[in-house]
DOKOLDO-804756 format. One record per atom (N, C-alpha, C, O): x, y, z; atom name; residue number from 1. Coordinates in nm, 4 decimals. Layout:
{u X	v Y	w Z	nuti CA	baba NUM} .
...
END
This chain:
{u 0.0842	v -0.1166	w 0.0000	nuti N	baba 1} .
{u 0.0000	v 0.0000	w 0.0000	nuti CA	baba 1} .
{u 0.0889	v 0.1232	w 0.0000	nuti C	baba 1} .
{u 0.1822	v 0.1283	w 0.0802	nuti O	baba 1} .
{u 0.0657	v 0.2248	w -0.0865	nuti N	baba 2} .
{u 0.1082	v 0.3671	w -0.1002	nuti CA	baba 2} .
{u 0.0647	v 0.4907	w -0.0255	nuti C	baba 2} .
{u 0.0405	v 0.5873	w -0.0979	nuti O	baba 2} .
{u 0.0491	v 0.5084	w 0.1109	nuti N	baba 3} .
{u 0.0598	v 0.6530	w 0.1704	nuti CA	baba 3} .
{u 0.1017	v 0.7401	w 0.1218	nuti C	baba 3} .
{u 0.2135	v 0.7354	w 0.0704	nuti O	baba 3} .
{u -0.0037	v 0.8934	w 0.1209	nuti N	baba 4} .
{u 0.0878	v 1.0145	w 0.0247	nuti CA	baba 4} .
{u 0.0154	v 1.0531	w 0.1598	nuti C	baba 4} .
{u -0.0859	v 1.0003	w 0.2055	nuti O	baba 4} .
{u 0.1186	v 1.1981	w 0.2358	nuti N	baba 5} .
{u 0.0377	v 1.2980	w 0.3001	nuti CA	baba 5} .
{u 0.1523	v 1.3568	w 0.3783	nuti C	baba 5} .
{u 0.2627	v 1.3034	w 0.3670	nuti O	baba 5} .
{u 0.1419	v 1.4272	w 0.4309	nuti N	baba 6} .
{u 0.2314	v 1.5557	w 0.5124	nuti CA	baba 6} .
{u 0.3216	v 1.3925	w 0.6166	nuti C	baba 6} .
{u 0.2672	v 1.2926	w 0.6636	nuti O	baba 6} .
{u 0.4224	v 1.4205	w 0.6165	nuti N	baba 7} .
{u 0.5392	v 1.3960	w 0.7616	nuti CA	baba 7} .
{u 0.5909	v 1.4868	w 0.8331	nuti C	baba 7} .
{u 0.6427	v 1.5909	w 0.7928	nuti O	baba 7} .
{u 0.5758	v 1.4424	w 0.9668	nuti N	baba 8} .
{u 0.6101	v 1.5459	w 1.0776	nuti CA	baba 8} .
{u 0.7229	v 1.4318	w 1.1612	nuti C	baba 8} .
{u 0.7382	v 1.3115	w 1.1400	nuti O	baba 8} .
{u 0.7842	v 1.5119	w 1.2509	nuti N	baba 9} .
{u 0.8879	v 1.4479	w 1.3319	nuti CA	baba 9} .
{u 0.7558	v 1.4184	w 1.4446	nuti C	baba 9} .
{u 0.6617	v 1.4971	w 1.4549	nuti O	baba 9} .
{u 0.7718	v 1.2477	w 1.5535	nuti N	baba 10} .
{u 0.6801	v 1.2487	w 1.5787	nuti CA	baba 10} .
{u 0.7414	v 1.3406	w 1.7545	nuti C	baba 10} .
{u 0.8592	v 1.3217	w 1.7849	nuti O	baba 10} .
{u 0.6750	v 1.4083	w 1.8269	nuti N	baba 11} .
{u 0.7371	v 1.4768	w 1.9527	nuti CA	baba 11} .
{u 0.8236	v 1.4305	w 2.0207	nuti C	baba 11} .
{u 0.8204	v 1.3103	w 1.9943	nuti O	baba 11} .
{u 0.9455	v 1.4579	w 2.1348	nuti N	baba 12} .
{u 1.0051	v 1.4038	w 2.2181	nuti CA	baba 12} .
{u 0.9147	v 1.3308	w 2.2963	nuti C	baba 12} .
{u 0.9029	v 1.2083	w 2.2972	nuti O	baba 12} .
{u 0.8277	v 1.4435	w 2.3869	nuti N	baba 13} .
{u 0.7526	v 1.3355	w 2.4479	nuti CA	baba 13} .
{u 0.6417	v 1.2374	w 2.4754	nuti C	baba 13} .
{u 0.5793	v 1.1961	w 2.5732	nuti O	baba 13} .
{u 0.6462	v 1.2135	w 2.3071	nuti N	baba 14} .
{u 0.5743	v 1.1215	w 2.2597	nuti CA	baba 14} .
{u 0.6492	v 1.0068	w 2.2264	nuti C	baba 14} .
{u 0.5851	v 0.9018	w 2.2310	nuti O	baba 14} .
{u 0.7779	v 0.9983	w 2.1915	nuti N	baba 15} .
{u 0.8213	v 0.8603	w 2.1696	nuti CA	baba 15} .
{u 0.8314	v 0.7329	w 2.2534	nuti C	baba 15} .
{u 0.8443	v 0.6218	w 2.2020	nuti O	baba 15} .
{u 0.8254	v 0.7524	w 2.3728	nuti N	baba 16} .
{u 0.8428	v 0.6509	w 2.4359	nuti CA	baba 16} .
{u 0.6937	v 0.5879	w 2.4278	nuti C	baba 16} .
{u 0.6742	v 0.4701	w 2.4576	nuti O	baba 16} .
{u 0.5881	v 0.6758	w 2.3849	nuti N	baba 17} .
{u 0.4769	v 0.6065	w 2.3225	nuti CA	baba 17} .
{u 0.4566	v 0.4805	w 2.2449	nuti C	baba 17} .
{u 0.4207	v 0.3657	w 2.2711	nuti O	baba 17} .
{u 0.5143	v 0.5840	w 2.0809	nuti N	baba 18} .
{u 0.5156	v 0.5404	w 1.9755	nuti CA	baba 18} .
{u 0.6040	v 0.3994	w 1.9852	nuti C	baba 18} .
{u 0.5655	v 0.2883	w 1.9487	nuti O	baba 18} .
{u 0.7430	v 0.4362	w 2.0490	nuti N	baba 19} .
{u 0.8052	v 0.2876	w 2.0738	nuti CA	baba 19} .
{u 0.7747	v 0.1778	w 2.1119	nuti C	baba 19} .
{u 0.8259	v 0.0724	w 2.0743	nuti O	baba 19} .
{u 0.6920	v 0.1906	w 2.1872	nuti N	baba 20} .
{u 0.6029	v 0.0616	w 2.2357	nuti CA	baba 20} .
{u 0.5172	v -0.0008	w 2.1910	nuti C	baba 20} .
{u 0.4712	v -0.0874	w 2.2655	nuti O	baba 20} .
{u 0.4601	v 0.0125	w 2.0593	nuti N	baba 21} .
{u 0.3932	v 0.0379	w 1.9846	nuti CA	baba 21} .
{u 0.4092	v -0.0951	w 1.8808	nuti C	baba 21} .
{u 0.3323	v -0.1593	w 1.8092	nuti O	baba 21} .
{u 0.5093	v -0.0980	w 1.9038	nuti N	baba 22} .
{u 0.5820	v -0.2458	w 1.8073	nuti CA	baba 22} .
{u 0.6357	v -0.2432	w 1.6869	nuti C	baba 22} .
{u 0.6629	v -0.3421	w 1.6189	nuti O	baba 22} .
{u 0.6633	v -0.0517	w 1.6384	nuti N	baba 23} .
{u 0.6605	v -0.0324	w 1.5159	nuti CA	baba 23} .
{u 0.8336	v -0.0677	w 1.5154	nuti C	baba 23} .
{u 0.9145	v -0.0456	w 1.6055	nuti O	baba 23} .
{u 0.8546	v -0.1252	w 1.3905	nuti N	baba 24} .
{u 0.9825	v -0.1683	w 1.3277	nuti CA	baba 24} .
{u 1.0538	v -0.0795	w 1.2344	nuti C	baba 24} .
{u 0.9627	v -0.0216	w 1.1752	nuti O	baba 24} .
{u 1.2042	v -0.0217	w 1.1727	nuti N	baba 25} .
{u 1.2411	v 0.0418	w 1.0872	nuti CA	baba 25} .
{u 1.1766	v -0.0506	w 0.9495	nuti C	baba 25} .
{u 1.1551	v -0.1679	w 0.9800	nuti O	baba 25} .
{u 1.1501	v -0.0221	w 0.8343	nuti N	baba 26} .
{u 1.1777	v -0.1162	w 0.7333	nuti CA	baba 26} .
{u 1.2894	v -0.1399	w 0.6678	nuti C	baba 26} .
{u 1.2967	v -0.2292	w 0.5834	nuti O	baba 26} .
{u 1.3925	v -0.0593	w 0.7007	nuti N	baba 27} .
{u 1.5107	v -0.0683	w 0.6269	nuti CA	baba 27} .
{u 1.6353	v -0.1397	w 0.7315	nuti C	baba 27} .
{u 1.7578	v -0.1425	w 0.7197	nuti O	baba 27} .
{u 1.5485	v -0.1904	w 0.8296	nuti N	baba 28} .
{u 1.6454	v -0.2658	w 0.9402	nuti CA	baba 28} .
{u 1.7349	v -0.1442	w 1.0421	nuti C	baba 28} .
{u 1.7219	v -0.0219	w 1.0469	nuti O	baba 28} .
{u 1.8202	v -0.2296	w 1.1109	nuti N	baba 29} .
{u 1.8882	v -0.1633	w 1.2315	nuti CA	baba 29} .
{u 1.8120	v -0.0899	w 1.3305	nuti C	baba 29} .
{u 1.6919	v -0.1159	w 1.3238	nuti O	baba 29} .
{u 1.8479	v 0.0041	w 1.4317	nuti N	baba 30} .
{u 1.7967	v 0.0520	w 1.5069	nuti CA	baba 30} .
{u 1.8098	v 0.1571	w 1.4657	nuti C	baba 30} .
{u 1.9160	v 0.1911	w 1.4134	nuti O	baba 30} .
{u 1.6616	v 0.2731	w 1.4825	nuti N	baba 31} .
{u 1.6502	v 0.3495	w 1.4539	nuti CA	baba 31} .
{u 1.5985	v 0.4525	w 1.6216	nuti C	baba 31} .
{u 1.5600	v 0.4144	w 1.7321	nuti O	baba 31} .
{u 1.6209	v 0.5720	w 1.5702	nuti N	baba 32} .
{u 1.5617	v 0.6551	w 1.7070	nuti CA	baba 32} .
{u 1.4821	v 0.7465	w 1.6754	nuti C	baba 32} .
{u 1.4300	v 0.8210	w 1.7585	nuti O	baba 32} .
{u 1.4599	v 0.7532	w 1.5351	nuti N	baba 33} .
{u 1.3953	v 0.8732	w 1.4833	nuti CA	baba 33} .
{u 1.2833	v 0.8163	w 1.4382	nuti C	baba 33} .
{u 1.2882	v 0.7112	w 1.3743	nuti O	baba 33} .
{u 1.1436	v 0.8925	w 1.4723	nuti N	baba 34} .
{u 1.0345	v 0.8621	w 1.4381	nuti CA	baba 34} .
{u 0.9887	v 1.0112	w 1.3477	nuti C	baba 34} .
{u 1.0252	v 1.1284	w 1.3568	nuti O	baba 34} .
{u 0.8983	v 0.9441	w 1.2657	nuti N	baba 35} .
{u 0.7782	v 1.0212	w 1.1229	nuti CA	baba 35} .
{u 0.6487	v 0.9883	w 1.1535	nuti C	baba 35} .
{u 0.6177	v 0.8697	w 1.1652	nuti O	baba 35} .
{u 0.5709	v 1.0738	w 1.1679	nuti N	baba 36} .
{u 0.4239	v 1.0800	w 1.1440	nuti CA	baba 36} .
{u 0.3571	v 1.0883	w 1.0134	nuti C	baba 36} .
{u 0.3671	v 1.1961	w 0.9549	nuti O	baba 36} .
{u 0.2864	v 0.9874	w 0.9535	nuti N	baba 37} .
{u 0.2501	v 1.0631	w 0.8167	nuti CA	baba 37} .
{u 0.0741	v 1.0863	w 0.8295	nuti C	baba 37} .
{u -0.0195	v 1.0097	w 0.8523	nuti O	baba 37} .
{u 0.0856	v 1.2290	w 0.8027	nuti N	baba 38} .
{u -0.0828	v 1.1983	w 0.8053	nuti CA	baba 38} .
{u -0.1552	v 1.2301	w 0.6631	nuti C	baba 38} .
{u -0.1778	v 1.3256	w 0.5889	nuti O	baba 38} .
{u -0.1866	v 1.0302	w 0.6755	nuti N	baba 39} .
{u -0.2476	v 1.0195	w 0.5328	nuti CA	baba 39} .
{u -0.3671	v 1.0784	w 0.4515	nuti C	baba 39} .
{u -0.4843	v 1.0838	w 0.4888	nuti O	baba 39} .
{u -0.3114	v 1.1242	w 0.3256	nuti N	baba 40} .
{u -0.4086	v 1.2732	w 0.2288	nuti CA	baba 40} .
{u -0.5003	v 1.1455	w 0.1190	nuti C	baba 40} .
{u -0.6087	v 1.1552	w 0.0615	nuti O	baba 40} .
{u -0.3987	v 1.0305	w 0.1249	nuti N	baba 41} .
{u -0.4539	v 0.9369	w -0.0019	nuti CA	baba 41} .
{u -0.3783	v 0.8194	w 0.0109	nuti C	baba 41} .
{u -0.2625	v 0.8268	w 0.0521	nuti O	baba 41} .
{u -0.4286	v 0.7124	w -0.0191	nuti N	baba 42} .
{u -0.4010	v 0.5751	w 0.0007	nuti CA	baba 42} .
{u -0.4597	v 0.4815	w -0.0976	nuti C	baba 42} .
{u -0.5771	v 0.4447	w -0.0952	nuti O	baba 42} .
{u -0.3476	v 0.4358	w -0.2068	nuti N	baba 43} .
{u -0.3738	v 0.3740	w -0.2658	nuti CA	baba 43} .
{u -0.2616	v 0.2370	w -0.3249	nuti C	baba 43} .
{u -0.1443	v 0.2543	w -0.3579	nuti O	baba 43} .
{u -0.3338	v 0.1072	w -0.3259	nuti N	baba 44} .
{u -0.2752	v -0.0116	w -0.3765	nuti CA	baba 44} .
{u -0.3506	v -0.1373	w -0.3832	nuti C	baba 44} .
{u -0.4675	v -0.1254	w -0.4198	nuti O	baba 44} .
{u -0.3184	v -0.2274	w -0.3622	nuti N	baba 45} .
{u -0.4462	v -0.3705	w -0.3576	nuti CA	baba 45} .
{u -0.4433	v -0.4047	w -0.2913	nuti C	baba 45} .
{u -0.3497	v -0.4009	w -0.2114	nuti O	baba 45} .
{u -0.5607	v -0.4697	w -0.2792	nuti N	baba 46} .
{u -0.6196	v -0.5730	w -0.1826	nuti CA	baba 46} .
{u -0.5694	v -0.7242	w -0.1799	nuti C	baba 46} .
{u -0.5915	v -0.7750	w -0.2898	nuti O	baba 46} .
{u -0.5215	v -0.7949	w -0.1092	nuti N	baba 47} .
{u -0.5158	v -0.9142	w -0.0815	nuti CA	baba 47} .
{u -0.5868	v -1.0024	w -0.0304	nuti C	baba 47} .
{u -0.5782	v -1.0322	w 0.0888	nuti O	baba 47} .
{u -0.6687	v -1.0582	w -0.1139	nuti N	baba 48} .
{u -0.7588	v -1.1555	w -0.0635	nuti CA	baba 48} .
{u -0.7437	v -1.2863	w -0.0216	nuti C	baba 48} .
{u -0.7082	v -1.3521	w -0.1193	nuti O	baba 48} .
{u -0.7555	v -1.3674	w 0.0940	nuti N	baba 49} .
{u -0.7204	v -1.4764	w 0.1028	nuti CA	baba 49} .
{u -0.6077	v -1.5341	w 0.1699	nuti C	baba 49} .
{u -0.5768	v -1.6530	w 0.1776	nuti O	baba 49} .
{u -0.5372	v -1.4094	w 0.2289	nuti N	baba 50} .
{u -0.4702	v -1.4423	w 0.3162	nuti CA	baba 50} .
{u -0.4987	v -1.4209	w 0.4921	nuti C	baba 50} .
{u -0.4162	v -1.4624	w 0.5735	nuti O	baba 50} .
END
């Protein structure tokens, strides 16, 4: 799926939120920096059947 929409840095004291959260880098390693995207449009397919 394709997200288009504004990114923001997500707050200091919000990360220890977001971290818990279970979210993963996709490009691997450890990361410390978090993005907010707030989605304008969303588009790709559906997978049926799994």
């Amino acid at each position: 799926m394709l997200v288009q929409g504004a990114a923001h840095h997500v707050p200091e004291d919000e990360v220890a939120k977001v971290s818990e959260a279970g979210v993963t880098p996709w490009a691997g390693c450890e990361r410390h920096l978090y993005i907010r995207i707030v989605p304008q449009q969303m588009t790709g397919r559906r997978i049926h059947g799994l």
